[in-house]
MOPAC internal coordinates of N, CA, C and O (Angstrom, degrees):
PM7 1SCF
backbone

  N    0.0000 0     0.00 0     0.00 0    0    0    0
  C    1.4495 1     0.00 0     0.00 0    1    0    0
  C    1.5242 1   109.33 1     0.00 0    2    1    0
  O    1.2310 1   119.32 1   -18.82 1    3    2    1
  N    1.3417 1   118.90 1   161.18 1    3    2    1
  C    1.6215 1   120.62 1   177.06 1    5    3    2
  C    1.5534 1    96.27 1  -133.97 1    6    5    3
  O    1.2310 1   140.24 1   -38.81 1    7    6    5
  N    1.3508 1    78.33 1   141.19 1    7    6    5
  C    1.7139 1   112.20 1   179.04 1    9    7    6
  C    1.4602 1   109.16 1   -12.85 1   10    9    7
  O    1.2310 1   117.58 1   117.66 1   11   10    9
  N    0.8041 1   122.22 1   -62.34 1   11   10    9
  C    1.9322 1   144.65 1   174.73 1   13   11   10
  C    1.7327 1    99.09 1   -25.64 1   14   13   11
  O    1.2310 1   127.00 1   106.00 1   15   14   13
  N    1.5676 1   104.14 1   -74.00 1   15   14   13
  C    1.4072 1   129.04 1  -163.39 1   17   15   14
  C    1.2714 1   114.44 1   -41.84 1   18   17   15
  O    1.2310 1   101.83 1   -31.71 1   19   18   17
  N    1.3701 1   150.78 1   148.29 1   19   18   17
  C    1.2975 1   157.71 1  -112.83 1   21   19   18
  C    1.4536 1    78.92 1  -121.80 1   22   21   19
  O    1.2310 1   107.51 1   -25.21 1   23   22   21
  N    1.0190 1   140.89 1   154.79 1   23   22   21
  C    1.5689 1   151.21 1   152.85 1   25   23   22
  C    1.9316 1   101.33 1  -114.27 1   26   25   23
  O    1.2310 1   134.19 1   143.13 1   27   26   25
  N    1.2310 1    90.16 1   -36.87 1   27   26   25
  C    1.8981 1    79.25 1   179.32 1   29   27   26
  C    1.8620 1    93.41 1  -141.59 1   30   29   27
  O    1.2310 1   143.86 1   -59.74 1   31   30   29
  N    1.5568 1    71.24 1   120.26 1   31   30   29
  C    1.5915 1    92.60 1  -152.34 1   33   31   30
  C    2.0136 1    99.87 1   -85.18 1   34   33   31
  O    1.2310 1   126.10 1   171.27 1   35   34   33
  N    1.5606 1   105.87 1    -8.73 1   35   34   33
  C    1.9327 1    99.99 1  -167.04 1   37   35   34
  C    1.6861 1    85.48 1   -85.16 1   38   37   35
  O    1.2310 1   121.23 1   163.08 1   39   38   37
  N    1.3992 1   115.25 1   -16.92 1   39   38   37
  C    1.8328 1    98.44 1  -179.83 1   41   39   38
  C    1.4426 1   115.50 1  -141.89 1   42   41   39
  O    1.2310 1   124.75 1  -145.72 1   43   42   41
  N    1.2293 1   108.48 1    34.28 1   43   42   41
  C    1.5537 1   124.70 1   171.89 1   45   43   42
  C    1.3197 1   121.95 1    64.57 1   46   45   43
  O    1.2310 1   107.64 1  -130.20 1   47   46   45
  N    1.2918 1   140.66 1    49.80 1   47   46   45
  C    0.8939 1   127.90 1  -147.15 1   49   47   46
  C    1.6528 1   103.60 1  -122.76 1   50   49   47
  O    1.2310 1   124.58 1   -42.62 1   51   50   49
  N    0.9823 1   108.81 1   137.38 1   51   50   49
  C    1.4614 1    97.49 1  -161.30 1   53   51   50
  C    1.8654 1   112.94 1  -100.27 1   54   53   51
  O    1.2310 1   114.00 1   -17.60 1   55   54   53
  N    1.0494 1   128.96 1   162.40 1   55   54   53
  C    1.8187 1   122.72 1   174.85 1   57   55   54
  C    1.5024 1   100.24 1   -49.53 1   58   57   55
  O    1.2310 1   123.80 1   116.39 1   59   58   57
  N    1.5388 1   110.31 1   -63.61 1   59   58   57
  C    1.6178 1    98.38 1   172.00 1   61   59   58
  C    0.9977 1   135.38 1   -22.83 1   62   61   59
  O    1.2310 1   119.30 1   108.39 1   63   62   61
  N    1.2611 1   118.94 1   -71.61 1   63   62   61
  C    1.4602 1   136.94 1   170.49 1   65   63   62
  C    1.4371 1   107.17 1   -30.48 1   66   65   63
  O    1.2310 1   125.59 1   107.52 1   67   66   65
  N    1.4043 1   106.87 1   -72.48 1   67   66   65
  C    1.7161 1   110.91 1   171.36 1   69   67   66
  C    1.6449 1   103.65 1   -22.86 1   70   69   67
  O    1.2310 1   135.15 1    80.55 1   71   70   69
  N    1.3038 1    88.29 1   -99.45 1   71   70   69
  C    1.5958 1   115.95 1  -173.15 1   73   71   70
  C    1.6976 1   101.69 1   -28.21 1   74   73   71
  O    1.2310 1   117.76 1   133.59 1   75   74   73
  N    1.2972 1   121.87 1   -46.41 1   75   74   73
  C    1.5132 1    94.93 1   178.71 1   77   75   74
  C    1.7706 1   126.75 1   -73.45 1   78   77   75
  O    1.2310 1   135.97 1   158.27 1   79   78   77
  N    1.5485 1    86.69 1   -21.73 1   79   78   77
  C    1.4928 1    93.17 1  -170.27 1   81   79   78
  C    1.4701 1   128.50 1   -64.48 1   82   81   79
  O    1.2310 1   121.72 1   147.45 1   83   82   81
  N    1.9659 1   114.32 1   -32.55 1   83   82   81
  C    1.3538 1   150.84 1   151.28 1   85   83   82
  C    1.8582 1    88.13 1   -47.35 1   86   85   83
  O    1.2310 1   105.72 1    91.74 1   87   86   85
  N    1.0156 1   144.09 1   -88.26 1   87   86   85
  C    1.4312 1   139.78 1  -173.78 1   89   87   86
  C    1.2441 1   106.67 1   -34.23 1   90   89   87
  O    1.2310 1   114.09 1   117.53 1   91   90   89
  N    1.2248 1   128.79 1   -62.47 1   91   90   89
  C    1.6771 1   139.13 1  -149.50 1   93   91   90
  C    1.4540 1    84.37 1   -66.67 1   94   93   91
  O    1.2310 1   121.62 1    91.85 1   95   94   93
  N    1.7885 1   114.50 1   -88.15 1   95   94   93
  C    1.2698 1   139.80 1  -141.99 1   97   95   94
  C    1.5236 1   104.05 1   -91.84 1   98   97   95
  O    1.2310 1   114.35 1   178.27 1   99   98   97
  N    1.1166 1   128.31 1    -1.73 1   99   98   97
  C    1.6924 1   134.03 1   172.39 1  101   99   98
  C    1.6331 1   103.40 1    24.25 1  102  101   99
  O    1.2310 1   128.98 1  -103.63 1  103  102  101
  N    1.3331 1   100.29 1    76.37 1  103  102  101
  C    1.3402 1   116.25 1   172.81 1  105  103  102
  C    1.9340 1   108.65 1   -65.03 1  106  105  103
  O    1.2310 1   122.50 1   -56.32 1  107  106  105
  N    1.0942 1   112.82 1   123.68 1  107  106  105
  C    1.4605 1   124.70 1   178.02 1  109  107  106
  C    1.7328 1   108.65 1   -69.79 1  110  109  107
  O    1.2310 1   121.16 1   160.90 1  111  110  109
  N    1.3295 1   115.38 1   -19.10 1  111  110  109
  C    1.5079 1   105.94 1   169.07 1  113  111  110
  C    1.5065 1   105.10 1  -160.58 1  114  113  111
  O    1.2310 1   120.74 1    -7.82 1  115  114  113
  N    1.2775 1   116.18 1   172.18 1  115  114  113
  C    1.5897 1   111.16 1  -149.15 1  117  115  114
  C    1.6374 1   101.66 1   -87.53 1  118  117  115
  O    1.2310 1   121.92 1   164.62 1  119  118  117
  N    1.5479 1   113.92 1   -15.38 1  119  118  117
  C    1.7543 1    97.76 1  -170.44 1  121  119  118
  C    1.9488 1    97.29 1   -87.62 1  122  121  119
  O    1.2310 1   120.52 1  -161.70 1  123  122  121
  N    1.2492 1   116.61 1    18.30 1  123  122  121
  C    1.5803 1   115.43 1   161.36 1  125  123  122
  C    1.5826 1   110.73 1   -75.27 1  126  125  123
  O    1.2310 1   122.66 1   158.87 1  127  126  125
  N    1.3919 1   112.50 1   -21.13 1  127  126  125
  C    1.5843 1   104.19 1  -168.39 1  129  127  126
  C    1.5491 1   102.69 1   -81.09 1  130  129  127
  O    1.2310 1   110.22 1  -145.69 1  131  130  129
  N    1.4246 1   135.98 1    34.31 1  131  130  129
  C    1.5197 1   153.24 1  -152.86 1  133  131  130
  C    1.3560 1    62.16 1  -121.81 1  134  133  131
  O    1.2310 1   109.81 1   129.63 1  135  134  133
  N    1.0845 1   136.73 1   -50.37 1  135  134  133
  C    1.7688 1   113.54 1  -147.97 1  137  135  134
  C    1.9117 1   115.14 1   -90.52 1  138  137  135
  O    1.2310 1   132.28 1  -176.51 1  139  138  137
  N    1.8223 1    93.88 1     3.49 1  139  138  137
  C    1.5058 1   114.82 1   177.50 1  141  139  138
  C    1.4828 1    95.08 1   -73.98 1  142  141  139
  O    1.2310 1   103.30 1  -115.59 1  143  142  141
  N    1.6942 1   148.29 1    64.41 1  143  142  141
  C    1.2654 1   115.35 1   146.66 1  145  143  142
  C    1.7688 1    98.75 1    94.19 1  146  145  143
  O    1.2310 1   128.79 1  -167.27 1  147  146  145
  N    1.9331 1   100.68 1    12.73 1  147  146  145
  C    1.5307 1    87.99 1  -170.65 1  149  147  146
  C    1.6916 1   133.32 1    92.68 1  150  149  147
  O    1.2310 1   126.01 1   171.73 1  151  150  149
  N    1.1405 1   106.05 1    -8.27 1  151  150  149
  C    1.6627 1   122.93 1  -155.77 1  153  151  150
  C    1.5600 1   105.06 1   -68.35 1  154  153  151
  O    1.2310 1   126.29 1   -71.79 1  155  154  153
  N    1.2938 1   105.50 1   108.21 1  155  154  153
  C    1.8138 1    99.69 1  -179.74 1  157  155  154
  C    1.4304 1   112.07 1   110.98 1  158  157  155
  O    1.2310 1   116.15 1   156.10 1  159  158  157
  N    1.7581 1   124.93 1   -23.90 1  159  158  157
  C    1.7646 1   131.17 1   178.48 1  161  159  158
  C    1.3383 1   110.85 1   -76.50 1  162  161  159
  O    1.2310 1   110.98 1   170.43 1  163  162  161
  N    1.4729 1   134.57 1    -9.57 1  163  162  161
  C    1.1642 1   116.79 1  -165.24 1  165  163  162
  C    1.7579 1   104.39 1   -90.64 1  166  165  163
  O    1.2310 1   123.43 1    75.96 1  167  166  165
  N    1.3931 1   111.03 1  -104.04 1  167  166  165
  C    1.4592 1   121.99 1   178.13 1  169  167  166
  C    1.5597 1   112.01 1   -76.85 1  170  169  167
  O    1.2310 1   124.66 1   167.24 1  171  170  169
  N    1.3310 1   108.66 1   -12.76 1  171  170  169
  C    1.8857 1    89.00 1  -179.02 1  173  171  170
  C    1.5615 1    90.56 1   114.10 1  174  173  171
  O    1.2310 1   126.70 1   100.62 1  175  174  173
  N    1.5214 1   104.72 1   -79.38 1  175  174  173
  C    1.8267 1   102.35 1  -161.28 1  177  175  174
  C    1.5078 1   121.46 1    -1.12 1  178  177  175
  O    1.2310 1   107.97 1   125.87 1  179  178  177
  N    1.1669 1   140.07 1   -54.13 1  179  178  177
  C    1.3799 1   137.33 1  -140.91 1  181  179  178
  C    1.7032 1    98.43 1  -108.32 1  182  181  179
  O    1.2310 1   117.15 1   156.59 1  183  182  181
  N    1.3978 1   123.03 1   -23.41 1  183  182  181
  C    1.8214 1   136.24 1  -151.12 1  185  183  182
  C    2.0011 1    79.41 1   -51.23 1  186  185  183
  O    1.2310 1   122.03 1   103.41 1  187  186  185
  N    1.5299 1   113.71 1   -76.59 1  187  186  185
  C    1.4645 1   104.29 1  -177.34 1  189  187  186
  C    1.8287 1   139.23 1   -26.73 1  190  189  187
  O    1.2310 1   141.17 1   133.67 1  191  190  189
  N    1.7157 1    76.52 1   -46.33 1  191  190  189
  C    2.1386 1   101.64 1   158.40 1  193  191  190
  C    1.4672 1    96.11 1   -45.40 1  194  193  191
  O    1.2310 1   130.33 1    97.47 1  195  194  193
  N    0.8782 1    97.69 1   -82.53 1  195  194  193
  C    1.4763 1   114.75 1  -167.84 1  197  195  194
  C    1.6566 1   119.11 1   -22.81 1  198  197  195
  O    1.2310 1   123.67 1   114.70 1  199  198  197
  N    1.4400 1   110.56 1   -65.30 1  199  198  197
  C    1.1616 1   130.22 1   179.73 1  201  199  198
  C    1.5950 1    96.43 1   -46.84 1  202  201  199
  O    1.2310 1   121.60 1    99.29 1  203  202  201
  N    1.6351 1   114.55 1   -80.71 1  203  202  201
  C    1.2313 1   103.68 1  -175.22 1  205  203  202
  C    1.4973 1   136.65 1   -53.59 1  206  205  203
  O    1.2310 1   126.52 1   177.99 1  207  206  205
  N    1.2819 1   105.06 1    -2.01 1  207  206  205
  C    1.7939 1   105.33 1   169.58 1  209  207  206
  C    1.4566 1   119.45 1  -102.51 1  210  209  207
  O    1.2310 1   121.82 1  -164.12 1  211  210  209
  N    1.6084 1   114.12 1    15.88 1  211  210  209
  C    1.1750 1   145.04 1  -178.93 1  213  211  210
  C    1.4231 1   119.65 1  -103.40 1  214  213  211
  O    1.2310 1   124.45 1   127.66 1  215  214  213
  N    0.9984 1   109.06 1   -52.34 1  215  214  213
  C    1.6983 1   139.81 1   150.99 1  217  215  214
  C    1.4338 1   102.12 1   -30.41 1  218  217  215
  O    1.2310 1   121.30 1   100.63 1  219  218  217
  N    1.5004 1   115.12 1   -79.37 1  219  218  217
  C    1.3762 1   122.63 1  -174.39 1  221  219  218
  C    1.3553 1   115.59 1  -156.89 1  222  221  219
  O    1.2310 1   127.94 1   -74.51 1  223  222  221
  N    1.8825 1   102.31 1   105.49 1  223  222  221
  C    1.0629 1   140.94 1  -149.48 1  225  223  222
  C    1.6899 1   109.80 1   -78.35 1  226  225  223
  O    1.2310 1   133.13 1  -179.80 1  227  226  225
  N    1.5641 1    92.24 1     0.20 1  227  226  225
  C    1.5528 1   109.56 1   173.63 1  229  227  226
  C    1.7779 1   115.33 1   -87.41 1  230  229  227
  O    1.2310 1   122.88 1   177.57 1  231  230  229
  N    1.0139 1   112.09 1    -2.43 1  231  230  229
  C    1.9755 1   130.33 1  -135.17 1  233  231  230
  C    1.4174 1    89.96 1   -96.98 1  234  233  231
  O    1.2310 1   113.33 1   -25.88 1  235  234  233
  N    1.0900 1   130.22 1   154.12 1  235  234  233
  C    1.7647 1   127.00 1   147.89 1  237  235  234
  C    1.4741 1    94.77 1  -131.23 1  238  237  235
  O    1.2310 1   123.64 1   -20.80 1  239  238  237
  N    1.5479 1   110.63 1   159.20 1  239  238  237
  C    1.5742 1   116.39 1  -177.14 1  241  239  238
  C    1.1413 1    92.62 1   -82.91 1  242  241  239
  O    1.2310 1   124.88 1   -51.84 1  243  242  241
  N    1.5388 1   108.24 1   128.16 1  243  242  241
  C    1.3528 1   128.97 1   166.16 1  245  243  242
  C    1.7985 1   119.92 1   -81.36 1  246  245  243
  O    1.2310 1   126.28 1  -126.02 1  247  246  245
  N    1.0646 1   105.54 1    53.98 1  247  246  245
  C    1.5472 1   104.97 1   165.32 1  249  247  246
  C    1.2697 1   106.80 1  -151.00 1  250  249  247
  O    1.2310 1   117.98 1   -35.34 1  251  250  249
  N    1.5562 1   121.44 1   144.66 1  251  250  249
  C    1.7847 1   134.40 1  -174.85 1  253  251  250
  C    1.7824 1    90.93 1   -59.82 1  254  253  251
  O    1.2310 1   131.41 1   -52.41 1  255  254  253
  N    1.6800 1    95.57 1   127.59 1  255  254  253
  C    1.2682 1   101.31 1   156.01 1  257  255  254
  C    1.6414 1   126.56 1   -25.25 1  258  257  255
  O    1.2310 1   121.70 1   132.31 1  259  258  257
  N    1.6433 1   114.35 1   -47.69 1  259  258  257
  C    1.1445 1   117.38 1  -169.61 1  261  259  258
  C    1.4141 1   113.67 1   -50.89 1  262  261  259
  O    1.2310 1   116.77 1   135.49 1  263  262  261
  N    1.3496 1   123.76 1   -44.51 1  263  262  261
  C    1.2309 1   133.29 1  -170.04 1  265  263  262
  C    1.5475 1   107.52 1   -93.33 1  266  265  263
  O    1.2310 1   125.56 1   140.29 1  267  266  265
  N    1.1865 1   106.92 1   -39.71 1  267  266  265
  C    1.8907 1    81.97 1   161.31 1  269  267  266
  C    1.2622 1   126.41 1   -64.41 1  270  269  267
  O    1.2310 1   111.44 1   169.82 1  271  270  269
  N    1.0602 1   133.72 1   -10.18 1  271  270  269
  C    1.5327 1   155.56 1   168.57 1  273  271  270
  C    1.5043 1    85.03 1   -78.26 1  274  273  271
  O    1.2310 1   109.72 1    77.62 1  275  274  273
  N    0.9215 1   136.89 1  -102.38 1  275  274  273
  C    1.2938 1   140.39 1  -154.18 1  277  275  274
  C    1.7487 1   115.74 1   -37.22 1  278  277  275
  O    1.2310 1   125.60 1   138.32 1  279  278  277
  N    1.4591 1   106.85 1   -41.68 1  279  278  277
  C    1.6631 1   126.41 1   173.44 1  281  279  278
  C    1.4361 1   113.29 1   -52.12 1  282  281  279
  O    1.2310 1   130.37 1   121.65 1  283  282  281
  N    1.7876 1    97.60 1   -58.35 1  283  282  281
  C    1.1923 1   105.25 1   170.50 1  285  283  282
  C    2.0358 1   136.90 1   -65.71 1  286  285  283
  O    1.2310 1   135.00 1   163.00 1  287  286  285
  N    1.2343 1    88.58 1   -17.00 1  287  286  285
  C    2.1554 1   104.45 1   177.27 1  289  287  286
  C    1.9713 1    88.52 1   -68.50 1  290  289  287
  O    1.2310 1   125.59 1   133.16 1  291  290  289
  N    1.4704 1   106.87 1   -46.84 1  291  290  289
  C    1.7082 1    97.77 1  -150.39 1  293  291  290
  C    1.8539 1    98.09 1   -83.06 1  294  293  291
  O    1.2310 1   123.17 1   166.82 1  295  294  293
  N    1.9134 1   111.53 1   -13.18 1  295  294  293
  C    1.5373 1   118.65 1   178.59 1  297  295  294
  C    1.7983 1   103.70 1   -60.23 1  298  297  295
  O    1.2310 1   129.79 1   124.07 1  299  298  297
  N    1.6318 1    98.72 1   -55.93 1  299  298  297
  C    1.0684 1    88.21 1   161.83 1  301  299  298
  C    1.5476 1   172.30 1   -94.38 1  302  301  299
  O    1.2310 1   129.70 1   179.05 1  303  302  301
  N    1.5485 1    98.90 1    -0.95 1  303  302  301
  C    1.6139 1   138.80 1   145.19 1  305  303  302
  C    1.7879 1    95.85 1   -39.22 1  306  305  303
  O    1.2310 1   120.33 1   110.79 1  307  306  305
  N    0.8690 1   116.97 1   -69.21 1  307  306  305
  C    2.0954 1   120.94 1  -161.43 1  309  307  306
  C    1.6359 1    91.37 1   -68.16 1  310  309  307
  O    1.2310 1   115.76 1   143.35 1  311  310  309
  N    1.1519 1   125.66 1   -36.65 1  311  310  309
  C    1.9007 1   132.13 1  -156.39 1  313  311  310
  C    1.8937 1    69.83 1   -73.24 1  314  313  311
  O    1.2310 1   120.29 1    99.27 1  315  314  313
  N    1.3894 1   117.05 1   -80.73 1  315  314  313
  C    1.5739 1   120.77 1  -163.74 1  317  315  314
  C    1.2775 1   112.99 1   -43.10 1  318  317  315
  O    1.2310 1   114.76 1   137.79 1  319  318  317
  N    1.4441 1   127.54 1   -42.21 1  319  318  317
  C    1.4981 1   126.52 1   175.04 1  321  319  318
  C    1.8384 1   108.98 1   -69.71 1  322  321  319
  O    1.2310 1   108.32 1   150.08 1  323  322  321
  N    1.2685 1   139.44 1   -29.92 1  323  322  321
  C    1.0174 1   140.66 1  -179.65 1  325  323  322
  C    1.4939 1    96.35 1   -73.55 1  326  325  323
  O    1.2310 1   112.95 1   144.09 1  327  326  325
  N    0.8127 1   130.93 1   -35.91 1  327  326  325
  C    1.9202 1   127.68 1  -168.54 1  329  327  326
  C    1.3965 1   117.23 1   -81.11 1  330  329  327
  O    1.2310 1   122.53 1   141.25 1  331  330  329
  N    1.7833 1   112.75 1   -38.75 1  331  330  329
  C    1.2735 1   121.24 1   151.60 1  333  331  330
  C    1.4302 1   116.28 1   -45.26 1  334  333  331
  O    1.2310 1   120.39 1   126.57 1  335  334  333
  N    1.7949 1   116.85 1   -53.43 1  335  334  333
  C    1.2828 1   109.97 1  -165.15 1  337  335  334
  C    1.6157 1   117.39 1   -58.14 1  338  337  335
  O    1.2310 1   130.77 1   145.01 1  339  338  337
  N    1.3490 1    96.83 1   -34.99 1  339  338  337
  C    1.9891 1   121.00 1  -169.51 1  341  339  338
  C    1.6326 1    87.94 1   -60.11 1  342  341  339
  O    1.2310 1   118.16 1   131.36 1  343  342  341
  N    1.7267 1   121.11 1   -48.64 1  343  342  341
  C    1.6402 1    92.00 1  -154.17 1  345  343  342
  C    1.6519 1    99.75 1   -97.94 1  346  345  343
  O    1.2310 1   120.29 1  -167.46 1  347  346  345
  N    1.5325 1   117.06 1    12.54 1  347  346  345
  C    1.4891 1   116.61 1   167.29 1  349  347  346
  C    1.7752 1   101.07 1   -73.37 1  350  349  347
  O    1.2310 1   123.01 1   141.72 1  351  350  349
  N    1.2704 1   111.83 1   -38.28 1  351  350  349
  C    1.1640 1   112.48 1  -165.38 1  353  351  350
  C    1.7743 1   115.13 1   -79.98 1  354  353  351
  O    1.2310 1   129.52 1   178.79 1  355  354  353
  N    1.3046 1    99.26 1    -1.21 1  355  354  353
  C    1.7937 1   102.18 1   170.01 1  357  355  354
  C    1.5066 1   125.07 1   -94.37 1  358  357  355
  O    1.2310 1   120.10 1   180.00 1  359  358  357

């Protein structure tokens, strides 16, 4: 992915954004970067992103947008089929 590219895609948030915000605001633990613009509250997808660009603030996610896009359609396809299954089962 490049800097530009959405890392948390339910509220736009871009690697930049991340990456500056860890610089600026030197969050003491990683569920503060929630306060980047939202980054990580919506569906989940990115919280792991997250962690690791928290970890090391030097890092960029190493995979083509395309396929984190793509990872993320089938993360949340299985999240929607698991929720169906829970309220078949009540």
């Amino acid at each position: 992915m490049e800097l530009d590219d959405e890392l948390c895609v339910c509220f736009h948030v871009s690697q930049r954004k991340v990456k500056n915000f860890i610089k600026v605001e030197k969050p003491s633990k990683v569920s503060q970067l929630s306060e980047c613009f939202g980054a990580g509250t919506g569906c989940g997808w990115c919280r792991p992103y997250l962690r690791k660009l928290f970890a090391s603030d030097t890092e960029l996610i190493e995979v083509s947008s395309d396929d984190y896009l793509a990872e993320r359609r089938l993360y949340k396809e299985a999240k929607k089929k698991r929720k169906k299954s829970l309220k078949e089962q009540k």
